[in-house]
C-alpha positions, 0 to 999 in steps of 0.5 A: 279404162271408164272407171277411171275416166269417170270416178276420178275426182281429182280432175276438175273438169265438168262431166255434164256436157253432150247435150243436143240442142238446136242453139247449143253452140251460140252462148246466148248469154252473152245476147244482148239487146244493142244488137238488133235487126239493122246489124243482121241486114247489114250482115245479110248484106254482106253477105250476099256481095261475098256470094257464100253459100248459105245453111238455113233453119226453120224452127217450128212450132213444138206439139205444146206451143201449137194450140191451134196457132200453126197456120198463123205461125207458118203465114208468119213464118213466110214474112219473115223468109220474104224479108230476108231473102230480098238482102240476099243473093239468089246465086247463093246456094243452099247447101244446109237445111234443117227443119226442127220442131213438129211438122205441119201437115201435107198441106203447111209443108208443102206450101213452106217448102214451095216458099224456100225455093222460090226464094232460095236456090236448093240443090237437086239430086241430094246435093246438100244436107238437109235435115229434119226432126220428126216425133216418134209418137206423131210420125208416120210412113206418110209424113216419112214418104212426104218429107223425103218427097219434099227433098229431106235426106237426112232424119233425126228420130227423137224417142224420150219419153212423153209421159209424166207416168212413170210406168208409162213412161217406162213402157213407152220408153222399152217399146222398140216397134214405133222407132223400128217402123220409122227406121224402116220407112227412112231405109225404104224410102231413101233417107241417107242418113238416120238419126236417133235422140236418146235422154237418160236421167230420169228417176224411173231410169235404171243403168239396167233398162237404159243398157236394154233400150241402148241395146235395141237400139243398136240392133237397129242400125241407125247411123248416128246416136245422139245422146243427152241428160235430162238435166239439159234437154234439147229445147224440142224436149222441153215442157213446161213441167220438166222442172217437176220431173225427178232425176237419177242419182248421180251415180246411176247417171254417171253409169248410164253414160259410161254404158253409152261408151262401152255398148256403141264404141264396142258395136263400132260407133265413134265419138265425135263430141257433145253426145254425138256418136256416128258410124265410121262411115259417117260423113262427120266423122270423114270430115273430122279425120280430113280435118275439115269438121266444124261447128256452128249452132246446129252442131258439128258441119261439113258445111262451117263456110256457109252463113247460117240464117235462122227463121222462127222463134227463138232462131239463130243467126250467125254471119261471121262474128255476129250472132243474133236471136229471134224473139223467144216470145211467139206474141212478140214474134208474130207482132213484129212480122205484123208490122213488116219487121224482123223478129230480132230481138237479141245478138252479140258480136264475137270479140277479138279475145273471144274468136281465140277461145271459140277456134281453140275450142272448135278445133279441139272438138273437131280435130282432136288437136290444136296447132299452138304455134299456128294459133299464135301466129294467127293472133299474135300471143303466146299461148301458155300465157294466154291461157295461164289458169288451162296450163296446170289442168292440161299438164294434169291431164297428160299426166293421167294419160287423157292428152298429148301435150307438147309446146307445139301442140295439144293432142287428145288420146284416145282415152281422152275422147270421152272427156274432149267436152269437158276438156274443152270447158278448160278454156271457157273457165280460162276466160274468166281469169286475169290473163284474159282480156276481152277487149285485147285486141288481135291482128288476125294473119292470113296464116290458116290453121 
């Protein structure tokens, strides 16, 4: 079955995708800058008269962007959160936490911790999802213990590699110790679910050595596997001489990632969607089978009716259709709080045309399947015309046996869930066709789908 999924070349869908990154599922390309400060408190606003729950991100700084700026960038870091939190409600509940890039010391933490809650209103006794990055190289059981002190629940263990040596890299990649000691302390001291992060594509990468850490890995029983190419790192994976870094061919990587199918399917892990693999007790996957999966840009959520507010560099915000991003730039950012102001330097509001496009997305990925008369009463079109230039492919695709296709629905097979990311960049290539318009406008029905 995988030799056909993969080796086909007539199917013109793209084969790159899977790739974990905090921002993946905003396009930042279409960020501009007429979007700005005003419209996030304007949403902020909004909001807080609607009282939705909230999910929060903290992004912190990287091991490499550190330099001896982490308690400049944490003071920073609690002007902002005081600035927004003054727009929103403290009835309006934190369901959703992630803290991301390296963990400051016990001393940074727990006063960035003390802040969010006086500020927010958390959930007690493990009530929400809340999750946390930690490095494998620079993680102990005492940084574990104190995270999970601190209300952590969930953790996600990231083990590429660190070195530019190859040989190395290798050594660091095989050794299974340091990922088994953190998988322990998070069992120990009660995190509910463990997460690994797992690159492959590099030049000293073979499909024989990425089977063998797969297979370590496996052994361990982490409750999800997060899988990526190296082309596309995570940012929290990105350095500066990535781009000088060489990659396996083409065929080697297209067997790495077929390896990643047989071994976790077959050591019963499902596939959800952009690299992600989880147990089938996973809380991802219940969702999606109640169909009430969603994402936003974190990823795949049980929590999509929450607004997502971002804080740090380079944070992403979305409240209903806006979208907005704090400065990239850590001079730029930390200049701004000095002067009392948001670090917003980008955004986008979601255009009628292009919410179509994200819900047929977002429900393909989540529910493996679309309602198509649902869709075009919530939008008023007609779908096979909207979306002329997907039609053929999609046929294409039923024909190969990958998706049900019916003019009531759309469904993905069970031989199509490895390609559910590619075929959804069906509809991302649609978008540029002539049928579509982005500035037709839509009288969204109160019909839900």
């Amino acid at each position: 079955m995988f030799d056909s999924l993969y080796l086909r070349s007539e199917l013109p869908v793209r084969r790159d995708q899977g790739v974990l990154d905090l921002n993946g599922h905003a396009d930042t390309r279409k960020f501009h800058t007429g979007i700005g400060s005003l419209d996030l408190l304007r949403a902020l606003r909004g909001s807080r008269q609607k009282r939705r729950p909230l999910s929060l991100a903290v992004q912190l700084l990287t091991l490499s962007d550190q330099r001896d700026r982490s308690a400049a960038y944490l003071q920073r870091l609690e002007r902002e959160i005081d600035l927004v939190a003054c727009h929103l409600g403290t009835e309006q509940r934190i369901e959703q936490f992630h803290l991301g890039g390296a963990t400051p010391d016990a001393g940074g933490l727990r006063r960035l911790m003390n802040q969010l809650r006086k500020r927010f209103d958390f959930l007690d006794h493990d009530g929400g999802d809340y999750s946390v990055e930690v490095d494998l190289h620079h993680t102990d059981w005492a940084t574990m213990g104190l995270l999970r002190e601190q209300g952590f629940n969930q953790v996600s263990i990231g083990v590429p590699d660190i070195g530019t040596d190859s040989e190395l890299s290798v050594a660091c990649y095989q050794n299974p110790a340091p990922i088994h000691s953190l998988i322990d302390a998070a069992r120990t001291f009660g995190y509910r679910s463990v997460n690994v992060d797992l690159g492959y594509g590099h030049a000293w990468q073979t499909p024989a050595s990425f089977a063998l850490k797969l297979a370590t890995l496996i052994e361990l029983e982490p409750d999800r596997l997060q899988v990526f190419d190296y082309a596309q790192p995570p940012r929290r994976y990105r350095c500066e001489n990535d781009h000088r870094r060489a990659a396996s061919s083409q065929a080697d990587k297209a067997a790495m990632r077929r390896i990643c199918f047989e071994q976790l399917l077959a050591a019963g892990y499902q596939y959800i969607g952009l690299g992600q693999f989880v147990r089938a007790d996973d809380d991802l996957l219940m969702a999606q089978e109640r169909g009430r999966l969603r994402r936003n840009c974190q990823g795949f959520t049980c929590h999509g009716y929450c607004d997502h507010i971002g804080f740090g560099l380079g944070a992403i915000s979305q409240l209903d259709e806006l979208s907005v991003q704090n400065s990239e730039a850590l001079s730029d950012y930390l200049q701004q709080l000095d002067m009392g102001q948001l670090a917003t330097c980008r955004g986008w509001r979601c255009e009628a045309g292009e919410q179509v496009r994200q819900r047929v997305m977002e429900r393909l990925e989540c529910d493996l399947e679309l309602d198509i008369p649902a869709l075009e009463s919530r939008y008023g079109l007609i779908f096979r015309q909207y979306f002329s230039a997907a039609w053929p492919r999609l046929e294409q695709m039923a024909r190969d046996g990958l998706v049900e296709l019916s003019e009531r629905f759309i469904s993905i097979l069970p031989a199509g869930r490895p390609e559910v990311d590619a075929i959804c960049q069906l509809f991302v290539a649609d978008v540029h066709s002539p049928a579509y318009s982005p500035h037709h406008e839509f009288v969204e029905h109160d019909a839900c789908l």
